[in-house]
C-alpha positions in Angstrom: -12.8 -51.5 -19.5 -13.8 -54.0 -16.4 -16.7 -52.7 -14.0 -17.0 -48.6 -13.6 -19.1 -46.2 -11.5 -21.7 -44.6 -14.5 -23.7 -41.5 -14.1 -26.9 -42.8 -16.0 -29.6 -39.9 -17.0 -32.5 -39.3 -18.5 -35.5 -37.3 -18.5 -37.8 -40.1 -19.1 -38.0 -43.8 -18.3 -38.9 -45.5 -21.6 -38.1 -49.4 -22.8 -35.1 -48.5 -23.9 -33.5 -47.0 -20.7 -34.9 -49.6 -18.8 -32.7 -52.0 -21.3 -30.1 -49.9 -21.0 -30.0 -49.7 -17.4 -30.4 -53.2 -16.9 -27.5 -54.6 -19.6 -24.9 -51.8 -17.8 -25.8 -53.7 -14.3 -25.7 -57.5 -16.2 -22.3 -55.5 -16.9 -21.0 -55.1 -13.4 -21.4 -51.6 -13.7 -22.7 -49.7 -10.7 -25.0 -47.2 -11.7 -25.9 -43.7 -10.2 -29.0 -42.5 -11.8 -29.9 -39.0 -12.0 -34.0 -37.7 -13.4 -36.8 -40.1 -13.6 -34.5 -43.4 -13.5 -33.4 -42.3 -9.9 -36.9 -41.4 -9.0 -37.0 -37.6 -9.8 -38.9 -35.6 -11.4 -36.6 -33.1 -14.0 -35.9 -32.1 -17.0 -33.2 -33.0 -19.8 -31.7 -29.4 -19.0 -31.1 -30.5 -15.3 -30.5 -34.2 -15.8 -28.0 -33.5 -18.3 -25.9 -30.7 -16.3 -26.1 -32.8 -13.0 -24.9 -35.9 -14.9 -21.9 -33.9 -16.3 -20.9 -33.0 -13.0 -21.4 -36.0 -11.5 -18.5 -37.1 -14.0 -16.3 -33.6 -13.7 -16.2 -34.0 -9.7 -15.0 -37.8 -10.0 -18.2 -39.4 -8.8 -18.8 -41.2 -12.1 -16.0 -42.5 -14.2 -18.4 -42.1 -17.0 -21.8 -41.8 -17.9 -24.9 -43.0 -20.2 -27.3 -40.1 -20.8 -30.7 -39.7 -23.0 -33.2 -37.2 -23.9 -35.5 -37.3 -26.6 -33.4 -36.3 -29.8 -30.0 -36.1 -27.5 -29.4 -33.0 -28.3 -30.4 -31.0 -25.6 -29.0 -33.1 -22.9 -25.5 -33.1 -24.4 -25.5 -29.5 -24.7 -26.3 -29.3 -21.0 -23.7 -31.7 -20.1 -21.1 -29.9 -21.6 -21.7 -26.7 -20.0 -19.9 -28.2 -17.2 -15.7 -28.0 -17.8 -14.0 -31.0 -18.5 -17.0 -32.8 -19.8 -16.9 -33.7 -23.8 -20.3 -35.2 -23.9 -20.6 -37.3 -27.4 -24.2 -37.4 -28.8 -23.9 -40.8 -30.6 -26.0 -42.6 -33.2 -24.2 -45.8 -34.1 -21.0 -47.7 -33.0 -18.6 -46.1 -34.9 -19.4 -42.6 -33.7 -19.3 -44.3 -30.5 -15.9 -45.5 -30.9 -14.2 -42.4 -32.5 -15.6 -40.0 -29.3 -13.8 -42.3 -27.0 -10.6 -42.9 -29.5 -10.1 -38.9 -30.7 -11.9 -37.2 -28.2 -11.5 -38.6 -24.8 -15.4 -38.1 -25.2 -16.5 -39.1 -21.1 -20.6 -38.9 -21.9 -22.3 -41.2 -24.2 -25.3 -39.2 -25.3 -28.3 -41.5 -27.3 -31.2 -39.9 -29.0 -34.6 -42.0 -27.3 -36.5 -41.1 -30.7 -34.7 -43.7 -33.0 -31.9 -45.4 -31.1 -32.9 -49.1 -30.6 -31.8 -51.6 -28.6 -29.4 -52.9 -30.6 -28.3 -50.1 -31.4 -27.6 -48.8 -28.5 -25.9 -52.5 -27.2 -23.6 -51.8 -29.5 -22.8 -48.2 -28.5 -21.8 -49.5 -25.2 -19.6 -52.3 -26.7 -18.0 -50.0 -28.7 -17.5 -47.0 -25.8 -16.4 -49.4 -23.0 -13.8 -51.1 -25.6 -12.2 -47.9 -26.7 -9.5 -46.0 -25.0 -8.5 -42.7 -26.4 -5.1 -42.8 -28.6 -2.0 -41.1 -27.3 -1.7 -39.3 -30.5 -4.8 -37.1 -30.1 -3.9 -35.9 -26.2 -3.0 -32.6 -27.6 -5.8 -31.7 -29.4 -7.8 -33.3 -26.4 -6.0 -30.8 -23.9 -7.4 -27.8 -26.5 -10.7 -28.7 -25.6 -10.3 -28.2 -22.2 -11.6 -24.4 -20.6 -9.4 -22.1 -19.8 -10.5 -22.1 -16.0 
């Protein structure tokens, strides 16, 4: 996947969404940041529902979004419809949200991802495109709206 639009949220600005940030813009990647990377004061409840519809409404192609554990934030995320938010610990989750899932939020955990870890997340979810065969269990996650 060449250069994208990313929503990128968090509800803290730690080392390793500073990283993060800067490897997606060494990427080409332009980034829209949402919580305390854009400035803001909020919380993962807020920065993970705007991020989600940052990417519903078409303003983000994707997005990168952390919270402590990643748990919360990818709950709020997918409150929004047509978000599958993917709360990720390693590449190969990574990879199989984007392959059977059409997952469009990369969720990370700040309490034990590390850097590397997380570098290869992003390898592995801008390298994967979802697989034909899966598009009709991805439409049955779509709302009914």
């Amino acid at each position: 996947m060449g250069p994208v639009r990313i929503a990128f949220g968090s509800d803290e600005v730690t080392d390793l969404t500073a990283a993060i940030e800067s490897e997606l813009t060494a990427r080409g990647h332009e980034l829209i940041k949402v919580g305390p990377p854009a400035g803001e004061d909020a919380q993962w409840a807020e920065v993970g529902r705007r991020v989600g519809e940052l990417v519903a409404e078409g303003t983000a192609d994707t997005a990168v979004l952390f919270c402590w554990t990643g748990t919360g934030a990818s709950i709020a995320a997918n409150k929004v419809a047509r978000v599958r938010a993917a709360l990720c610990t390693d590449a190969e989750t990574a990879r199989g949200a984007r392959r059977w899932n059409d997952a469009n939020v990369l969720v990370m955990g700040l309490r034990l991802t590390s850097y590397d870890v997380a570098k290869e997340m992003l390898d592995a979810w801008f390298d994967t495109v979802p697989d034909d065969g899966e598009a009709d269990n991805i439409r049955r996650l779509e709302p009914d709206v």
